[in-house]
C-alpha positions in Angstrom: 21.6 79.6 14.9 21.7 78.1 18.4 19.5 75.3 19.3 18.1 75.4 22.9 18.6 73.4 25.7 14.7 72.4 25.3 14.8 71.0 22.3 18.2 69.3 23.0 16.5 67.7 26.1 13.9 66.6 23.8 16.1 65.2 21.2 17.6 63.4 24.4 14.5 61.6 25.5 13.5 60.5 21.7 16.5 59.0 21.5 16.9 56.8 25.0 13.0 55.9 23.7 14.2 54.9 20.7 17.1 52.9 22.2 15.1 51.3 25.5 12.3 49.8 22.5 15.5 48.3 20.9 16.8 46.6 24.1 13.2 45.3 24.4 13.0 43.9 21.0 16.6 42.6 21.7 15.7 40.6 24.6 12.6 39.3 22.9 14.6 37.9 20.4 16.7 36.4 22.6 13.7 34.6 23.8 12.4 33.6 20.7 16.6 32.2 19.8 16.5 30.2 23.1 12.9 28.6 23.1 13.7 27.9 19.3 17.1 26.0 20.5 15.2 24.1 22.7 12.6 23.0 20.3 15.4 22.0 17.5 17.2 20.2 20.6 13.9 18.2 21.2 13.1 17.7 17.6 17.4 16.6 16.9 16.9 14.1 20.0 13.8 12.6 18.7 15.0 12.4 15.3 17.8 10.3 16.9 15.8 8.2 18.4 13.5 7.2 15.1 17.1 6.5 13.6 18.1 4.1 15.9 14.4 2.2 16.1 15.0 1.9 11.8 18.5 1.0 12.4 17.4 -2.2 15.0 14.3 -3.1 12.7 16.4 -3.2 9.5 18.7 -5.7 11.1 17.4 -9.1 10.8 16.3 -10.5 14.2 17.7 -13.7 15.5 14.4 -15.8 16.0 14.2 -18.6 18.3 12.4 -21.7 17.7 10.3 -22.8 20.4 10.8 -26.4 21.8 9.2 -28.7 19.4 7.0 -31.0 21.4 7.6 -34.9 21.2 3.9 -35.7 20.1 5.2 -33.3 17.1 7.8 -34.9 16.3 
């Protein structure tokens, strides 16, 4: 049993189809990876930040006095 060139063509085309929607979903997935990379880049440099505002506020501040006035005195 011989299959014909027609259907062989045919098999052809489903195929490339089926291959060209998987390069599509391919590069939208590399979409998706790359804005999600920049988000956690955004999200790891503000988290960074916040650290190092808790890490100055937890160490006790060096206060100055002001001048005391002589009529305080």
């Amino acid at each position: 049993m011989a299959i014909s060139k027609e259907r062989i063509k045919l098999r052809q085309q489903e195929l490339e189809a089926e291959i060209n929607k998987g390069q599509q979903q391919l590069n939208l997935l590399d979409r998706q990876r790359a804005e999600i990379q920049d988000t956690m880049l955004r999200l790891s440099g503000a988290q960074q930040v916040l650290a190092e505002l808790l890490e100055t506020t937890a160490q006790p501040e060096t206060a100055v006095e002001p001048p005391r006035s002589i009529a305080a005195g």
